[in-house]
C-alpha positions as CSV (number, residue, x, y, z in Angstrom):
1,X,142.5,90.4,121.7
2,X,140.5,93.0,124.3
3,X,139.3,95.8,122.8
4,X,140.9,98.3,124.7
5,X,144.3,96.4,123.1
6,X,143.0,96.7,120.4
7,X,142.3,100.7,120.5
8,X,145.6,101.4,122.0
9,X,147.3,99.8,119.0
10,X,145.3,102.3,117.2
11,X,146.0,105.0,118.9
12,X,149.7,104.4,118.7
13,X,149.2,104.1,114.6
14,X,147.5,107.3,114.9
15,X,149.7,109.3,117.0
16,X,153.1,107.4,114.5
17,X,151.5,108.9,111.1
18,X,150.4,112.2,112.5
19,X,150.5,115.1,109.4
20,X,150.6,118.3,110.1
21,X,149.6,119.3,106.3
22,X,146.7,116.9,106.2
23,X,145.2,119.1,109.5
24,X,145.9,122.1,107.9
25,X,144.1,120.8,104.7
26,X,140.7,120.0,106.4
27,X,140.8,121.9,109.2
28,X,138.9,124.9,107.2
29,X,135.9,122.6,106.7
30,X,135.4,122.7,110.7
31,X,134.2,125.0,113.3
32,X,134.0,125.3,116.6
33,X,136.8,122.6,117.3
34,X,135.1,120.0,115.5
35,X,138.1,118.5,114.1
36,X,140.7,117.4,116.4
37,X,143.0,115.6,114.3
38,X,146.0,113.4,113.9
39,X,145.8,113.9,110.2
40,X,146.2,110.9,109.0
41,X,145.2,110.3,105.2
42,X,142.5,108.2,104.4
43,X,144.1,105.5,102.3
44,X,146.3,104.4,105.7
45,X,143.1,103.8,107.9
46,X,141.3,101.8,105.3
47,X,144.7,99.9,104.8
48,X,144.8,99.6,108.8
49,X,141.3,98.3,109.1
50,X,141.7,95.9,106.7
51,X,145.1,94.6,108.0
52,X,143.1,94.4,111.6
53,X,139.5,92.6,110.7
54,X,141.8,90.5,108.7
55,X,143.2,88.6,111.9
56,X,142.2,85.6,113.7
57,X,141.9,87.0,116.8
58,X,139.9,90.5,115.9
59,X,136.0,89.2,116.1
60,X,133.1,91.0,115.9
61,X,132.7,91.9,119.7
62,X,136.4,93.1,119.6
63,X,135.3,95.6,116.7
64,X,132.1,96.7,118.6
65,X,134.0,97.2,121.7
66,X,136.7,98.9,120.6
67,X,134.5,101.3,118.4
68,X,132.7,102.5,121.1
69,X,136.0,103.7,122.8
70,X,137.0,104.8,119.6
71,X,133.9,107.5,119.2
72,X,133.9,108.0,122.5
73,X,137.7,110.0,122.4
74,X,136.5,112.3,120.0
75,X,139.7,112.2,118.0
76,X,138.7,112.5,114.3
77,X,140.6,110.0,113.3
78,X,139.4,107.5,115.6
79,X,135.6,108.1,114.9
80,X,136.7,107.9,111.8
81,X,138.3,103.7,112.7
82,X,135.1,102.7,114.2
83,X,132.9,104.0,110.8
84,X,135.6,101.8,108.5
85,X,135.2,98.8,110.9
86,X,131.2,99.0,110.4
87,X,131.3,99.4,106.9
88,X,133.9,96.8,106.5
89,X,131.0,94.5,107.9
90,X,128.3,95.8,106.4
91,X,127.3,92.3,105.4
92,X,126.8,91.3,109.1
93,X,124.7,94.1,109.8
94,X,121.7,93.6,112.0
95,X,119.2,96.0,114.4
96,X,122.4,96.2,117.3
97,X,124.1,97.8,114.4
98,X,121.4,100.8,114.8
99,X,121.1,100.4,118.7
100,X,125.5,100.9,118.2
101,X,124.8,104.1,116.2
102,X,122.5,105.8,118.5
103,X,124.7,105.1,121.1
104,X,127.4,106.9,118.9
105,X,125.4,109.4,118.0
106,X,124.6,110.3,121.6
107,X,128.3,109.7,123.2
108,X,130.9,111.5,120.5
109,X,129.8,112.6,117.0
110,X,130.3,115.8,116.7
111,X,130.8,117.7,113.4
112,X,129.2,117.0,109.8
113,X,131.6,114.8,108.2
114,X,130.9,111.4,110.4
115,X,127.6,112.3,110.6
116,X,127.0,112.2,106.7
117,X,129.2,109.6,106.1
118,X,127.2,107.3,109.0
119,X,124.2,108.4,107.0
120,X,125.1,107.1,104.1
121,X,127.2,104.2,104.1
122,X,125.5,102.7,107.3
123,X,121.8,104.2,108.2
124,X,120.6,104.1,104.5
125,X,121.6,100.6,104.0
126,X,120.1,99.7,107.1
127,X,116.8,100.8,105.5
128,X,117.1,99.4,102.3
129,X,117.9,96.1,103.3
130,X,114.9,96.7,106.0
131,X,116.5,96.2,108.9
132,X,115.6,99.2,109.9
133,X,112.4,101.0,108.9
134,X,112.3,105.3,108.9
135,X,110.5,105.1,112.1
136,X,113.5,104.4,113.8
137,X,114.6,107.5,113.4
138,X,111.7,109.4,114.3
139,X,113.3,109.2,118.1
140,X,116.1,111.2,117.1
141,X,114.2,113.9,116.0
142,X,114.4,115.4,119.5
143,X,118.0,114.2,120.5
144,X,120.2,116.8,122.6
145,X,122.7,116.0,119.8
146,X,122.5,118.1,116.7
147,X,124.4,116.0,114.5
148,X,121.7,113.1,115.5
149,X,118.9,115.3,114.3
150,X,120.5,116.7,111.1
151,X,121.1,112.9,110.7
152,X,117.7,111.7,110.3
153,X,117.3,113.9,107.2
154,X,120.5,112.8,106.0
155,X,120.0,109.0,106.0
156,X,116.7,109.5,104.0
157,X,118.2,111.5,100.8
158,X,119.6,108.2,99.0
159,X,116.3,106.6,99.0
160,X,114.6,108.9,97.0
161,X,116.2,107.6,94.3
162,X,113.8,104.5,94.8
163,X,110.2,105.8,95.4
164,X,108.3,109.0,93.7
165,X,106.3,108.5,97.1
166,X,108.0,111.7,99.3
167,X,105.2,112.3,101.4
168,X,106.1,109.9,104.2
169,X,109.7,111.5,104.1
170,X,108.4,114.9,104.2
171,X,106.5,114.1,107.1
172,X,109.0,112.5,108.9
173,X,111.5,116.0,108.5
174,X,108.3,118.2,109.2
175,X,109.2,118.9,113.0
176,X,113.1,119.6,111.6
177,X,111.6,122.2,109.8
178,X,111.6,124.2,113.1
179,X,114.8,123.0,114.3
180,X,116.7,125.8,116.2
181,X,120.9,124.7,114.8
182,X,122.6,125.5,111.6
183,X,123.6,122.0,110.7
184,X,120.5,120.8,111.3
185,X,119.1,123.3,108.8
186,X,121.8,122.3,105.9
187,X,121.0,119.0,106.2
188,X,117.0,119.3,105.8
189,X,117.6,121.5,102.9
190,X,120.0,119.1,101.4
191,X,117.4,116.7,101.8
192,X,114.5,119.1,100.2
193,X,117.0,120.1,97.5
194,X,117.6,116.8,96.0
195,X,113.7,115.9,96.4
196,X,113.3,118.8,94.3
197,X,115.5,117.6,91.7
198,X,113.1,114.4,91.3
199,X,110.0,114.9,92.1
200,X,109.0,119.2,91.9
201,X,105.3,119.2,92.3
202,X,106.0,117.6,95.4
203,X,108.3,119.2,97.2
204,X,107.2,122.7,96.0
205,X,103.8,122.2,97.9
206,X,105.7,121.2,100.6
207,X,107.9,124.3,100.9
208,X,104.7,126.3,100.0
209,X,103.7,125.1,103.4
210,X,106.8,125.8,105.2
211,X,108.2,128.9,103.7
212,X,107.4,131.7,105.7
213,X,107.5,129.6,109.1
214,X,111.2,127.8,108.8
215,X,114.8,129.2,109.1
216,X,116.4,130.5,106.1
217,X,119.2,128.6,105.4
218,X,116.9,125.7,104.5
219,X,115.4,127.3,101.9
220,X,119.1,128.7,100.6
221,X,119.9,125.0,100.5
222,X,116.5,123.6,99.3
223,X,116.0,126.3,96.2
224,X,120.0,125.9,95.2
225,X,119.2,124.6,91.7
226,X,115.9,126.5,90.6
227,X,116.6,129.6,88.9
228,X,115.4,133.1,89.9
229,X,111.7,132.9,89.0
230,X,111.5,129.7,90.6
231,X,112.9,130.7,94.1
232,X,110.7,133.9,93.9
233,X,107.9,131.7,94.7
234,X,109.1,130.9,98.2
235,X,110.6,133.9,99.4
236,X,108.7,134.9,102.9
237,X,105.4,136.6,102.2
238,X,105.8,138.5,105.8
């Protein structure tokens, strides 16, 4: 099978199970025409991508090639094919898997959901199986694509749960802290907020440092869970 058989047939399943309540369910967590939709619920893609990787004739080439059409549509629902096909083979995961997501990243990701879910059940265990180190991401710091940047924040919050080390993590975010888009700015303080939760001393010098120079919205997100006393301490002092 070709790949571009293989995302027709896709296409066709997607366009057969379209569900008008399912859009109208998630369409309020989107803005800005992020989600285009077939609505199709979740348990019939994973049942479809295991029915496809299950075949004789679907190889690994055919599911990198037909993922890249996939993201490149900008359908959600057939971004959402090509993540299931990657983390269906998560075992097989090597460096081109990052060099695939980049190239994701930069031709059709556009709205939080894929982004946090490639961050989590792809990036992150990239890194922890160190095939990937956090200097890879340090590129996409200064993609044209938001989603890229909010990304590299993203991928980085899981592993917190395995050092008390945040210093090289802070510094890798630092020149986010500045970052001019709104999901970019959720993502960090996401990030800062669940750093908080472990490791306080830490983080708290580091928002000492940044709280009268960064955007808001990070510090909404990053002081969530300290009570009032606690976020007093980094409101803006000018």
């Amino acid at each position: 099978m070709k790949p571009k058989e293989l995302y027709n047939e896709i296409v066709t399943f997607c366009k057969s199970n379209t569900n008008e309540e399912v859009i109208k369910k998630y369409s309020r967590y989107f803005k800005n025409g992020q989600y285009d939709a077939y609505g199709l619920p979740q348990h019939l893609m994973e049942n479809k991508v295991n029915e496809i990787i299950s075949r004789e004739d679907v190889d690994l080439d055919v599911i990198r090639g037909t993922s890249k059409l996939l993201v490149s549509s900008h359908k959600y629902e057939e971004v959402s094919f090509a993540i299931l096909f990657y983390k269906s083979l998560r075992k097989k995961h090597e460096k081109w898997t990052f060099e695939d997501i980049t190239i994701w990243f930069e031709t059709g990701i556009n709205n939080w959901a894929h982004c946090d879910s490639i961050c989590g059940e792809l990036i992150f265990p990239l890194i922890l199986k160190n095939v990937i180190t956090i200097s890879d991401l340090k590129p996409w710091i200064i993609a044209r694509n938001k989603f890229q940047r909010r990304a590299v924040a993203v991928s980085i919050i899981k592993i917190l749960k395995t050092t008390k080390d945040f210093l090289p993590y802070f510094n890798l975010i630092e020149p986010l802290m500045t970052d001019p888009d709104r999901e970019v700015h959720q993502g960090v303080g996401w990030f800062l907020r669940e750093a908080w939760k472990k490791e306080k001393e830490q983080t708290e010098l580091f928002l000492s440092e940044w709280k009268d120079k960064s955007p808001r919205l990070i510090f909404q997100y990053a002081c969530e869970r300290m009570n009032v006393d606690e976020k007093a301490r980094f409101k803006r002092t000018k």
